[in-house]
C-alpha positions as a Markdown table, in Angstrom:
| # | Residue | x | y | z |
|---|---|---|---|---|
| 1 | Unk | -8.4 | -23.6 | 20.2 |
| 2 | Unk | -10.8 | -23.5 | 16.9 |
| 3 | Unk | -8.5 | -23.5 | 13.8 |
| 4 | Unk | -9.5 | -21.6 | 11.3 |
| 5 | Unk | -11.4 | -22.8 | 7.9 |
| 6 | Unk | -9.0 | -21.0 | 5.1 |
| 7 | Unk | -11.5 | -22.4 | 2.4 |
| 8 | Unk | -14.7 | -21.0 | 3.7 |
| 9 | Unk | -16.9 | -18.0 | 3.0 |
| 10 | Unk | -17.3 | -15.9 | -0.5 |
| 11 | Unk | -14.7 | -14.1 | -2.5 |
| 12 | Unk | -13.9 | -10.5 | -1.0 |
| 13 | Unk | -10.1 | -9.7 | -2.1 |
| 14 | Unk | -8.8 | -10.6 | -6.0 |
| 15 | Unk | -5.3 | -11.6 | -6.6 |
| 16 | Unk | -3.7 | -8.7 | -7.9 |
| 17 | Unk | -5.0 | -6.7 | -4.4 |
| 18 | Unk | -3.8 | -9.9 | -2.5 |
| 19 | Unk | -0.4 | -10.0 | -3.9 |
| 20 | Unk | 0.1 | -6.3 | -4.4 |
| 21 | Unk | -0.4 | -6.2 | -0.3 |
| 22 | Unk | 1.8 | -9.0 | 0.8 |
| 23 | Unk | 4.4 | -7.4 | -2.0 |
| 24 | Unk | 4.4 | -4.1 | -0.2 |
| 25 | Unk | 4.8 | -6.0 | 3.1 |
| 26 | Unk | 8.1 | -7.6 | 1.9 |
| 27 | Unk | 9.3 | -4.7 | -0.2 |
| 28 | Unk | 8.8 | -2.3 | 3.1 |
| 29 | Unk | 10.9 | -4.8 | 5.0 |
| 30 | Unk | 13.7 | -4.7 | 2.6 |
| 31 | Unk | 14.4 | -1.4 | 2.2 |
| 32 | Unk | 13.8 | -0.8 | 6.3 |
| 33 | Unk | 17.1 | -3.9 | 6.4 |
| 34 | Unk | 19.1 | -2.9 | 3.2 |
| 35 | Unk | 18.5 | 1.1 | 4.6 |
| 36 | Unk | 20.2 | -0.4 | 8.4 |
| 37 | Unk | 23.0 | -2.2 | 6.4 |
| 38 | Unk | 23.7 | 0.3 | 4.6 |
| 39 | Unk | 23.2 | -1.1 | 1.3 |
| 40 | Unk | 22.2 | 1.3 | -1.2 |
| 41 | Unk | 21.9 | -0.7 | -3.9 |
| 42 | Unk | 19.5 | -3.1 | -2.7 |
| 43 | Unk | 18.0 | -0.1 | -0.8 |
| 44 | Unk | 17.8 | 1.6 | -4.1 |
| 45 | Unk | 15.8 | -0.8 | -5.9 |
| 46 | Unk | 13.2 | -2.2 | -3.1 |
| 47 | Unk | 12.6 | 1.5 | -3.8 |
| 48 | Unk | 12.0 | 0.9 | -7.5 |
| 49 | Unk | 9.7 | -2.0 | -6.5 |
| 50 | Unk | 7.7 | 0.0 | -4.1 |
| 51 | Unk | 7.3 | 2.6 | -6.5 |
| 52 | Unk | 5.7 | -0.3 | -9.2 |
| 53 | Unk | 3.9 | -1.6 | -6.5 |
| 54 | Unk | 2.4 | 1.5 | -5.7 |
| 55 | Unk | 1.6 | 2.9 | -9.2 |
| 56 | Unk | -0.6 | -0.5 | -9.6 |
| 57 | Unk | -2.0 | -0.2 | -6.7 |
| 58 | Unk | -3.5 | 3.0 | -7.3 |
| 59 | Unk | -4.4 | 2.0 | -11.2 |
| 60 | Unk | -5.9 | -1.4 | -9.9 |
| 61 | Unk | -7.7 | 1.1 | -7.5 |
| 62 | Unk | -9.8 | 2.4 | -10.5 |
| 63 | Unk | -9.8 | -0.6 | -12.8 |
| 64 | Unk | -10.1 | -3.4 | -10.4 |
| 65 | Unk | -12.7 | -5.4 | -8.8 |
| 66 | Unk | -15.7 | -4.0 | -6.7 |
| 67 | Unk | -13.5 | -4.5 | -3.3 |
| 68 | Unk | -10.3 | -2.8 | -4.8 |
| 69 | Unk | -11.8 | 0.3 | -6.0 |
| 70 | Unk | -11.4 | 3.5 | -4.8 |
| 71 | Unk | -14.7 | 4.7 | -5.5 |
| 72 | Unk | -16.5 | 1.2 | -3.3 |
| 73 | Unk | -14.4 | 1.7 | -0.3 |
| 74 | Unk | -13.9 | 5.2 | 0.2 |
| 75 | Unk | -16.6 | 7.2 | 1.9 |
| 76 | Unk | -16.6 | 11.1 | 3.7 |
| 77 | Unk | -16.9 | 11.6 | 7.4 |
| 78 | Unk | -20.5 | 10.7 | 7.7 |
| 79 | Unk | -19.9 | 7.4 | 6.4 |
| 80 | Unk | -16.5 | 7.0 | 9.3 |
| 81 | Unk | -19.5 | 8.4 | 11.6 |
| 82 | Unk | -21.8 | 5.8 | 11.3 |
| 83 | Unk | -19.5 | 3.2 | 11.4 |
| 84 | Unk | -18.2 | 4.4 | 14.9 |
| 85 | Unk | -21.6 | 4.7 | 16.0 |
| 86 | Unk | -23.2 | 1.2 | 15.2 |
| 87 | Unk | -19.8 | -1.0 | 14.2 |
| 88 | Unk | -21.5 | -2.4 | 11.5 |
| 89 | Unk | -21.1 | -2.0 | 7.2 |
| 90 | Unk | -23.2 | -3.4 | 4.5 |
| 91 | Unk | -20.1 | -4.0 | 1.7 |
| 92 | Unk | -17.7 | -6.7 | 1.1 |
| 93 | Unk | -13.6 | -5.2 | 1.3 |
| 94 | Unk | -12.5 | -2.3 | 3.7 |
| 95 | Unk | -15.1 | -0.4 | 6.7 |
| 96 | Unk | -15.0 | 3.0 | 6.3 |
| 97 | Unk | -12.5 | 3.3 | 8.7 |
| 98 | Unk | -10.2 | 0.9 | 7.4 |
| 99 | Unk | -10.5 | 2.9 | 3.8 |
| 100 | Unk | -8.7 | 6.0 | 6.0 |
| 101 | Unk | -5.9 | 3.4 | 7.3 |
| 102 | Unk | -5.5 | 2.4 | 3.7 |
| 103 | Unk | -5.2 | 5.8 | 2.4 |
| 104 | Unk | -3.2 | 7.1 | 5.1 |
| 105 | Unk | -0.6 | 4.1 | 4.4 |
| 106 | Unk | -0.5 | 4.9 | 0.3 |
| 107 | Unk | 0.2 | 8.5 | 0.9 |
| 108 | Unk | 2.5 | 7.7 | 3.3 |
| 109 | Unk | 4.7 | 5.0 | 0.8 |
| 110 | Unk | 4.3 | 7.9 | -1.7 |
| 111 | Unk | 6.3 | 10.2 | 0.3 |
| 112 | Unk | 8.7 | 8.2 | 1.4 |
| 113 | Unk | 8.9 | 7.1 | -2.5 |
| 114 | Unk | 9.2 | 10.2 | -4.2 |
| 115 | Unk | 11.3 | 11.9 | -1.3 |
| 116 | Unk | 13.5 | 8.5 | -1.7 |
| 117 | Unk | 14.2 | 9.2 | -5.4 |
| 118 | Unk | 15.2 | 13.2 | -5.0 |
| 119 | Unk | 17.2 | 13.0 | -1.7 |
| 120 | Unk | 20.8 | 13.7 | -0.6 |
| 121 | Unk | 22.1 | 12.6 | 2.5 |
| 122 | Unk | 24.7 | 15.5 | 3.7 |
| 123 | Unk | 26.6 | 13.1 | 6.1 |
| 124 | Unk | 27.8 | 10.4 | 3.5 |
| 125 | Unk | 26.4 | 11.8 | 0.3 |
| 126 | Unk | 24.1 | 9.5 | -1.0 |
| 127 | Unk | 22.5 | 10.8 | -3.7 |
| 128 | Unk | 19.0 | 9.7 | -5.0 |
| 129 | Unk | 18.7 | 8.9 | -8.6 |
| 130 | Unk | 16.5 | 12.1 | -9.5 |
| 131 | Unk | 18.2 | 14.4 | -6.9 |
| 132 | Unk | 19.9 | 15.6 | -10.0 |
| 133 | Unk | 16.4 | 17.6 | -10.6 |
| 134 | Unk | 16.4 | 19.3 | -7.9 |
| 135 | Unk | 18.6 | 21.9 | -5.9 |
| 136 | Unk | 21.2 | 20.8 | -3.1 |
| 137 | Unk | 18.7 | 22.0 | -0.1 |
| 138 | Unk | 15.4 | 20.4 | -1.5 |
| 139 | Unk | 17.4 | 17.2 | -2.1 |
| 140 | Unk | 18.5 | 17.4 | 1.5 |
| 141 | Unk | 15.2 | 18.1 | 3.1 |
| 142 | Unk | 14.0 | 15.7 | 0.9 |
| 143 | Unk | 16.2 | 13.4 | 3.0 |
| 144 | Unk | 14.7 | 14.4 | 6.3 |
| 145 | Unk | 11.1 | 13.7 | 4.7 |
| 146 | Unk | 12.6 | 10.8 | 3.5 |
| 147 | Unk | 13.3 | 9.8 | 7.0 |
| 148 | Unk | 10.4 | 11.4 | 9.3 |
| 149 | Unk | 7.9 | 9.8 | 6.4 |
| 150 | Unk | 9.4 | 6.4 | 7.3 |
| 151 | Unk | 8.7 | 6.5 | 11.0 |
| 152 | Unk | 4.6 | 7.8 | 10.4 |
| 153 | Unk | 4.6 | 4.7 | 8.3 |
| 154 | Unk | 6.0 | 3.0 | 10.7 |
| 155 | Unk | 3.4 | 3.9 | 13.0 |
| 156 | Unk | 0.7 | 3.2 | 10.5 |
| 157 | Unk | 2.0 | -0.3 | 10.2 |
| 158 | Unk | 2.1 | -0.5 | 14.1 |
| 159 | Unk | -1.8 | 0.8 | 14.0 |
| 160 | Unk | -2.4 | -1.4 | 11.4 |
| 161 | Unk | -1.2 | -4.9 | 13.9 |
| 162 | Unk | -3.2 | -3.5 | 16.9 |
| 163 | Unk | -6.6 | -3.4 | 14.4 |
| 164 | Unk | -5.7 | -6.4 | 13.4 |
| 165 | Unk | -5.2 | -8.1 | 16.8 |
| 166 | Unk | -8.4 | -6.2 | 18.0 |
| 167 | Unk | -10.8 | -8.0 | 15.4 |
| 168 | Unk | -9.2 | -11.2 | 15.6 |
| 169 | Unk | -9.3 | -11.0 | 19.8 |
| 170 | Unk | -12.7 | -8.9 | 20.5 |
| 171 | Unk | -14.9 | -9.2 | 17.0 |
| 172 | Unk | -13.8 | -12.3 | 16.3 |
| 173 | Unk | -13.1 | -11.6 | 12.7 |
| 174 | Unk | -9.9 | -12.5 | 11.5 |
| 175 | Unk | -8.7 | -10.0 | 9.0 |
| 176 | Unk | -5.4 | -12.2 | 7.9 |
| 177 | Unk | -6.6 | -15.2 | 6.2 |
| 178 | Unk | -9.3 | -13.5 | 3.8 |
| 179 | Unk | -6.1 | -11.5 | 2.3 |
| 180 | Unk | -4.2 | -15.3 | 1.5 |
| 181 | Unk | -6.9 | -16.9 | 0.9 |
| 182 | Unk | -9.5 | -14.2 | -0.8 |
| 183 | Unk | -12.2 | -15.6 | 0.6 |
| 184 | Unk | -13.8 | -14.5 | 4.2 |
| 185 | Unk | -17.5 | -15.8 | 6.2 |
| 186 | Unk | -19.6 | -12.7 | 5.1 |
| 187 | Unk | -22.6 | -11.2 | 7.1 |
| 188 | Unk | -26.0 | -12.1 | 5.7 |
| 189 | Unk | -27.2 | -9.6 | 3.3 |
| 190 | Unk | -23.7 | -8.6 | 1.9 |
| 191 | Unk | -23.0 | -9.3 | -1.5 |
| 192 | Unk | -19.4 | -10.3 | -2.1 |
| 193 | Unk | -16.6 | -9.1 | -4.3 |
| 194 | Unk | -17.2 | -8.2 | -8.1 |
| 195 | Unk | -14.5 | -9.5 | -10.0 |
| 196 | Unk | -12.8 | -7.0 | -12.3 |
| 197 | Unk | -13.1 | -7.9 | -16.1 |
| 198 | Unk | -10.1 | -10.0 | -17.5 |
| 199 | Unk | -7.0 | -8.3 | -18.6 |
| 200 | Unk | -7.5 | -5.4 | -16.8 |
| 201 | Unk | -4.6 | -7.0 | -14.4 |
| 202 | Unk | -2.4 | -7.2 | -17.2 |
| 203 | Unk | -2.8 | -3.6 | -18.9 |
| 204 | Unk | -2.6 | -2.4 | -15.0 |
| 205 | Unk | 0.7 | -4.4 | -14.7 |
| 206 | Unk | 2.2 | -3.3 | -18.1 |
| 207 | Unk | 1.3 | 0.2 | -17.2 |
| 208 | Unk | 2.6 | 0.4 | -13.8 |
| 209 | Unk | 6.3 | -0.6 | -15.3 |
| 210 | Unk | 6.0 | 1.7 | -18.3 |
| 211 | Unk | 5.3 | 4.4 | -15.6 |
| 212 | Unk | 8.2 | 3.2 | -13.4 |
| 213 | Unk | 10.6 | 3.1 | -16.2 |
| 214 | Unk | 9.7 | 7.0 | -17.6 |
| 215 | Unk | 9.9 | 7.9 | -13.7 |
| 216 | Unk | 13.6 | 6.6 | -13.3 |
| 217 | Unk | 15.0 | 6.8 | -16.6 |
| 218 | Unk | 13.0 | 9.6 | -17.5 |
| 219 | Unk | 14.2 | 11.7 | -14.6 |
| 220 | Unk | 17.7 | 10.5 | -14.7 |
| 221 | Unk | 18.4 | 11.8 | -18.6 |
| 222 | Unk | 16.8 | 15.5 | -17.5 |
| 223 | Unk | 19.1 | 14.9 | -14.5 |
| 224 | Unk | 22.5 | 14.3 | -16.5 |
């Protein structure tokens, strides 16, 4: 069996998108297991996490480098078209398909976020921390979104293996060790990743918690 070369190829994925990812990953695990154990705490603030997580994500998505942006990877229907059609793309970062499983997953942990931090759970009355802003039946339906959101993501995380185990089996691309390492072998022709200007990680950072802290606290005084 060929092992694989983690220190070959060009740069494709910057740190911030590499450890935002694998962040997400564990965060998603956590409050899946605290949410089982029944442990609302920690289940309460892998929310808070997700929710940071998710804000930077989506500001690294404008301010980031060339592979992280929103406006590189993310193409209409013609551009999913072709790709079908001849398997093949010309950039550095996500296909034009993968940009849909991408944003499918975001909108997905924003759901489940927001619906999270307004819920009610009738049965043993666990109250989300903004539930207070909205009226007893949203905040329950906002617990069966909270719920029916987690199993599409669930199934977008089980779509997500299968593409995953497809490249690495029939393409031959492995798909994992670019998003430790950064790096990945890149077709000839294709330019690789434009690294964002320095800083812009830490204004990104700073904002996402400012942002998470006027959510929470924010919500919580109009609440009480």
């Amino acid at each position: 069996m060929r092992s694989i070369d983690w220190e070959r190829g060009e740069p494709v994925w910057d740190l911030p998108v590499r450890l935002a990812h694998w962040s997400i990953v564990a965060a998603v695990a956590l409050s899946w297991w605290s949410a089982e154990q029944s442990f609302d705490r920690v289940h309460f603030w892998s929310g808070y996490t997700l929710l940071f997580l998710l804000i930077f994500r989506l500001l690294w998505g404008f301010a980031g480098s060339s592979t992280a942006r929103f406006a590189t990877f993310v193409g209409g229907p013609a551009a999913v078209a072709a790709y079908l059609r001849h398997g093949r793309h010309d950039r550095a970062g996500h296909t034009p398909l993968g940009a849909l499983s991408v944003l499918a997953m975001l909108l997905a942990l924003l759901v489940q976020i927001m619906s999270g931090l307004i819920q009610i759970d009738s049965d043993d009355f666990v109250e989300g921390p903004l539930s207070g802003l909205v009226g007893y039946d949203t905040a329950v339906l906002a617990h069966d979104v909270h719920e029916a959101s987690f199993n599409i993501l669930l199934g977008l995380i089980a779509l997500h293996l299968l593409a995953l185990v497809y490249y690495q089996l029939v393409r031959r691309r492995p798909l994992v060790p670019p998003m430790v390492t950064g790096r990945a072998v890149l077709p000839e022709g294709v330019a690789p990743m434009t690294p964002a200007a320095k800083g812009r990680s830490a204004v990104c950072l700073a904002a996402a918690f400012v942002l998470t802290a006027i959510i929470i606290a924010g919500g919580k005084i109009l609440a009480g």
